[in-house]
N, C-alpha and C positions, 0 to 999 in steps of 0.2 A: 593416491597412487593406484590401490587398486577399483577404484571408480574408472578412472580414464581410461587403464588397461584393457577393462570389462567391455566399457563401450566402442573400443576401439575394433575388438575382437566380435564382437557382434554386427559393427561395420563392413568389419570382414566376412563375416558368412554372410551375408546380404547379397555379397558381391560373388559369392561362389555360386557358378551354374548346380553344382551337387545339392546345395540346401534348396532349391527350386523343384528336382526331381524327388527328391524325400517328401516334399509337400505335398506333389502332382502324386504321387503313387498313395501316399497314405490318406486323401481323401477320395480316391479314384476305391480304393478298398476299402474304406469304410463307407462311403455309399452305395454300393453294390450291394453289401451285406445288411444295411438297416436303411427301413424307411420308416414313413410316420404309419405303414399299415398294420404294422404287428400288433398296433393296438387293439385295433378295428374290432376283431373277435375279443377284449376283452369284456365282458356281460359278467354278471349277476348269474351265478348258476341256479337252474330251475330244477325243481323238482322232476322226474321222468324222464332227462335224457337219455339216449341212448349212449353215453361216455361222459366221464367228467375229466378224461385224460391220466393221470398217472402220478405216481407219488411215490419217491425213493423209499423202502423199507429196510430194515435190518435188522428184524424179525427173525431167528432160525426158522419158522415154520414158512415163512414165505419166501425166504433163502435157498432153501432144501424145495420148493414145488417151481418155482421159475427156473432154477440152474438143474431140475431134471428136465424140464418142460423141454428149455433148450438144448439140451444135450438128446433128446430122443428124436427134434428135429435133425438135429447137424446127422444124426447115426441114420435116419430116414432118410437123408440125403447125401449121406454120405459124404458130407462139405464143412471142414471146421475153419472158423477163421481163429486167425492167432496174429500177434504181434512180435515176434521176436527182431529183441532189440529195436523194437515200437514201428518196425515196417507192416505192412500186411502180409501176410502168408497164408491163404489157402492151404488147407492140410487135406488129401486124400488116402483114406487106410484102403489095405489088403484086407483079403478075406478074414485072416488069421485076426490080424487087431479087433474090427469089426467084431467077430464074436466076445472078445475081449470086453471092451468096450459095452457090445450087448448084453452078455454074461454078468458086468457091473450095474446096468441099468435094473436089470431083473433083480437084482440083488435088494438097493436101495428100495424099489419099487413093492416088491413081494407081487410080480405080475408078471404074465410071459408075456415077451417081444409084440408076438400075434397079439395079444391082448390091448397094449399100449398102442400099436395100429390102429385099432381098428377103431379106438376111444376119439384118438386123434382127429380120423378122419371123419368119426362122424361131429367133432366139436366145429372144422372148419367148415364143414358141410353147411349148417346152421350159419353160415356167415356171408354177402356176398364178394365174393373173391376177382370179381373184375375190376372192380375198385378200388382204389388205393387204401383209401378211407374204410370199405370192408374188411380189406387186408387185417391192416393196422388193429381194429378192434378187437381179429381172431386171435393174434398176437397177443397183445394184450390182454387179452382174457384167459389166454391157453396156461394151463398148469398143470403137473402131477403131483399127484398126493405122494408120499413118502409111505414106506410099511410103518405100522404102527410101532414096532420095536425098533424103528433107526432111530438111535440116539444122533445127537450133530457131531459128535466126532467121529463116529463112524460113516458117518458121510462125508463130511471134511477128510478122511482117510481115503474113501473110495475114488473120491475127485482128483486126489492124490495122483492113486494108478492111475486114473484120466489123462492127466497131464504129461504123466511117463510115457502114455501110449502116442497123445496126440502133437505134443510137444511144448516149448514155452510158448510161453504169452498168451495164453487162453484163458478165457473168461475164467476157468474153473480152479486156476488158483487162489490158493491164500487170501493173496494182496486184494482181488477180485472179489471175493467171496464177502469179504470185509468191507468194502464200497458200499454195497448192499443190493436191491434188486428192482426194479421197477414194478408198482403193482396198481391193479386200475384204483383210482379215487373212489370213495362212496361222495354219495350228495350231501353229507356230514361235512367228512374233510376239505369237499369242494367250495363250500359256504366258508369254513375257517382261513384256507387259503385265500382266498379272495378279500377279504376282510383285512387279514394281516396284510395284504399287498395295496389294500388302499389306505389302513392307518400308519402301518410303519412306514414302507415302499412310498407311501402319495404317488403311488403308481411310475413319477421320474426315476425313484430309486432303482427298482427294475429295471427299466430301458438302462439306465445308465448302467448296472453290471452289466446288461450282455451286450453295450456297447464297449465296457473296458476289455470283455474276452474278447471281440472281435480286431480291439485296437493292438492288445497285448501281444497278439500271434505276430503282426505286422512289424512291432516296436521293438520286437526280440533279437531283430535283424538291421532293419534302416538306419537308428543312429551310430552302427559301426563304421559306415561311410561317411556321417560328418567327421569322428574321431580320427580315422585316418586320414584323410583329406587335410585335417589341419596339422598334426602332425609332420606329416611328408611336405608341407606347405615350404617350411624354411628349406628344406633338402632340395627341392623341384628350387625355388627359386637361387642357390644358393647364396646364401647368408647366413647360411647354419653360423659359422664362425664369429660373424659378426654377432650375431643375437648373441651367442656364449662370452663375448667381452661386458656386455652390459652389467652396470652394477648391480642391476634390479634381482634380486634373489629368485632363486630357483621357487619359491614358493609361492609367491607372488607372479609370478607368469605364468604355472601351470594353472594356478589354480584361476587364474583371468580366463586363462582358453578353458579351462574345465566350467568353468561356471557358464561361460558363456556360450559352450554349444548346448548344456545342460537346459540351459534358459530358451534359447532359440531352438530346440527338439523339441520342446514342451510348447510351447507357444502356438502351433498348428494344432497340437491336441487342444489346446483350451479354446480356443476359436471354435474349431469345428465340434465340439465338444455345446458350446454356446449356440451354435447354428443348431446341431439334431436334435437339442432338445426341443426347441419350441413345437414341433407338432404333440409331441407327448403332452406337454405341456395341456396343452388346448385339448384334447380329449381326456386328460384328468378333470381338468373343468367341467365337462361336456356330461360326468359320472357323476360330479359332483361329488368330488374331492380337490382339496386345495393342494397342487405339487408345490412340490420342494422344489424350490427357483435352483438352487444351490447343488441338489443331488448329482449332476453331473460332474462340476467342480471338484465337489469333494471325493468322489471316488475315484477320478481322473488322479489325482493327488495322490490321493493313501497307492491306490490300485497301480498307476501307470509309472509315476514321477521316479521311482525308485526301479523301475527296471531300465527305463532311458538313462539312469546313472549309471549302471552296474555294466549295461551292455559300451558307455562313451571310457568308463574306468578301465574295461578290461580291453577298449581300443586303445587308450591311450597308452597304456602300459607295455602291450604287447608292441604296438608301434615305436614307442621309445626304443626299446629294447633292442630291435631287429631292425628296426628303421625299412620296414618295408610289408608288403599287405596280408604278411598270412595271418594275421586277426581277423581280416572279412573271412577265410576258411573256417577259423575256428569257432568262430559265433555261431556261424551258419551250421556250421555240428552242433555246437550247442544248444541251439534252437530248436532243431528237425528233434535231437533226444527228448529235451524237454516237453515237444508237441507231442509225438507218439507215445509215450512213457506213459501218459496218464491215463489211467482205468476210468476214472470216471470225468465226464464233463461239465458234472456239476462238483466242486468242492475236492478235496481228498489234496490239498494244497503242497501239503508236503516243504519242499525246499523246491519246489520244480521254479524255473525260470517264470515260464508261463503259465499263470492263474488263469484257470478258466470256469467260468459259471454260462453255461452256452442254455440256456433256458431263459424264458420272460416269467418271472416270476421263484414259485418253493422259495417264498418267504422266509418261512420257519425255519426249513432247512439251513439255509441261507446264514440267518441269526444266532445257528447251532453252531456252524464253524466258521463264524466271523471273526474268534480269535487266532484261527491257525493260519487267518488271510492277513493278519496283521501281526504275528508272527514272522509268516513270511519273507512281507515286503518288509518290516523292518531289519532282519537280516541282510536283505542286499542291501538297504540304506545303509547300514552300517559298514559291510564289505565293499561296498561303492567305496566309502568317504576312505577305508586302510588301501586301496587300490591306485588311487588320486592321491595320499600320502609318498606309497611307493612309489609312484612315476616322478613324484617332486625328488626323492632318492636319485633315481637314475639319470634323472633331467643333469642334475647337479653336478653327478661323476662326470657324466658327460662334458659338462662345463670345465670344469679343473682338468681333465685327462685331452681334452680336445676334436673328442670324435665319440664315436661308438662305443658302445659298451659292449655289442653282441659277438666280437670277435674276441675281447679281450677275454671274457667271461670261456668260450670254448677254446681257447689257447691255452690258457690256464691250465687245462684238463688232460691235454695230450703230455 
């Protein structure tokens, strides 16, 4: 019974123009975003470069000298970015804050204003600033030392006032503070990195996380339009009626159409998934390491397969419900929170929708909170599956009552 159900319902999205567009768009943006070139600079790091790139720390001492570092730029330019409520916000202070602000920096610092100027400018100086690649190193290498008696709660406190003055969502909270900081690699840790990213990673593991961040952002949204689509299917054709005589139990139908956009929303990922890998592939070879045929698979799985559930369960449900499309609204909020929300975009998982590892490679890092990535997804695996219970609830009143539930429910209440 529910074999023929499945396949009949997968027949049916074949036939839908909507399941053609969720294809075209979700490999139109994932190969935009990745090619086989990201490898390309993957090398062997050598002793004497001039950068070995950057390494998340969370270190207090290198906590306290990057988030003054940055803080005495954004005050020299008088330009804070912030995220409130995860949009962008530019923040410009008055004179008044400004000294605030400054007054704080000296504090943490034990150095006057002028002083930190003038340090600054001669460290960028030292750098060439036409180029991006200049840029970026100055950056990266720029820091301030702390006074020797700042304890980290008393800088944690100063940052405080920061926040007061500048507003939410700046780097300089808590939440922030706790992510930890970007700091340049030595030729030590650039040798370890690389190593773990060829034995653990075989190098597909890598491409294939920052191919599941790029697919995740995309997937957070797309299969709400197969959900409702199928849903409002019997409404647009009307037959609602007729389908609600059928003997076949509510649980056995929803869960045919549930399985079976669940299966065909997955199915472009695991193809295309099986397409990008193969250049990885071939330049693992090329380094002499043997990739993980499979890497992409399996993190497509753990990584993707359960947020395509979570996002068709809470179409499905909400579509039941209302029997009509403010579930594509609500995603789409739920989406944009979950994108902007995160502090960091490597790790810091949380419950957020969207897991992101936007990096080729930080192995280790990677390895460190591999449990809170599989925390996660199992979370909405599980809220998927009570979501698809519920809507088999509602599918069913609906059958015994003869219509809607969404009227009955707010009449009730007046």
């Amino acid at each position: 019974m529910f074999g023929t159900l499945f396949l009949k319902e997968c027949k049916q999205i074949l036939k839908s123009m909507v399941y053609y567009i969720y294809v075209v768009v979700f490999v139109m943006f994932l190969t935009s975003q990745l090619s086989g070139e990201i490898t390309q600079k993957l090398e062997k790091p050598q002793p004497g470069q001039e950068s070995y790139g950057t390494i998340n720390s969370q270190d207090e001492s290198d906590v306290m000298e990057k988030e003054l570092a940055e803080l005495v730029l954004e005050t020299y330019h008088n330009s804070y970015t912030t995220y409130p409520l995860g949009f962008y916000k530019g923040v410009v202070l008055n004179e008044e804050e400004i000294a605030r602000v400054t007054s704080i920096i000296e504090n943490c610092t034990g150095k006057s204003w002028d002083q930190l100027i003038k340090e600054m400018e001669t460290h960028y100086s030292d750098y060439e600033q036409n180029s991006i690649q200049g840029a970026m190193q100055a950056q990266i290498a720029y820091s301030v030392a702390p006074a020797q008696n700042l304890s980290y709660d008393e800088f944690l406190r100063n940052m405080e006032e920061v926040c007061r003055v500048v507003g939410a969502g700046s780097s300089y909270q808590r939440e922030s503070l706790q992510a930890g900081v970007s700091v340049p690699m030595t030729y030590e840790q650039a040798v370890e990195e690389y190593e773990a990213l060829c034995s653990k990673d075989r190098v597909t593991g890598a491409t294939a996380r920052l191919f599941c961040d790029y697919a995740g952002i995309v997937l957070s949204v797309l299969p709400v339009f197969l959900g409702v689509t199928r849903c409002l299917r019997d409404k647009r054709a009307q037959v609602s009626q007729v389908v609600f005589t059928h003997r076949i139990s509510a649980f056995w139908i929803i869960g045919s159409r549930y399985c079976a956009n669940v299966c065909m929303a997955y199915l472009p990922v695991a193809v295309t998934a099986f397409v990008m890998q193969m250049p990885y592939q071939y330049h693992a070879k090329t380094i002499g390491v043997a990739p993980d045929v499979l890497a992409f698979l399996k993190y497509s799985v753990i990584w993707l397969l359960p947020e395509i559930m979570i996002v068709l369960a809470v179409s499905f449900l909400i579509t039941e419900l209302t029997e009509n499309v403010i579930s594509i609204f609500i995603q789409v909020f739920w989406a944009i929170v979950s994108l902007f929300s995160m502090v960091n975009l490597k790790g810091g998982f949380g419950f957020h929708l969207i897991a992101r590892w936007n990096t080729l490679g930080s192995t280790t890092q990677f390895w460190q909170q591999r449990q809170q990535l599989l925390l996660n997804r199992g979370f909405y695996f599980a809220l998927s599956l009570a979501l698809a219970a519920l809507t088999v609830v509602v599918y069913e009143k609906k059958r015994r009552e003869g219509g809607t539930v969404y009227g009955k429910i707010f009449k009730g209440r007046k």
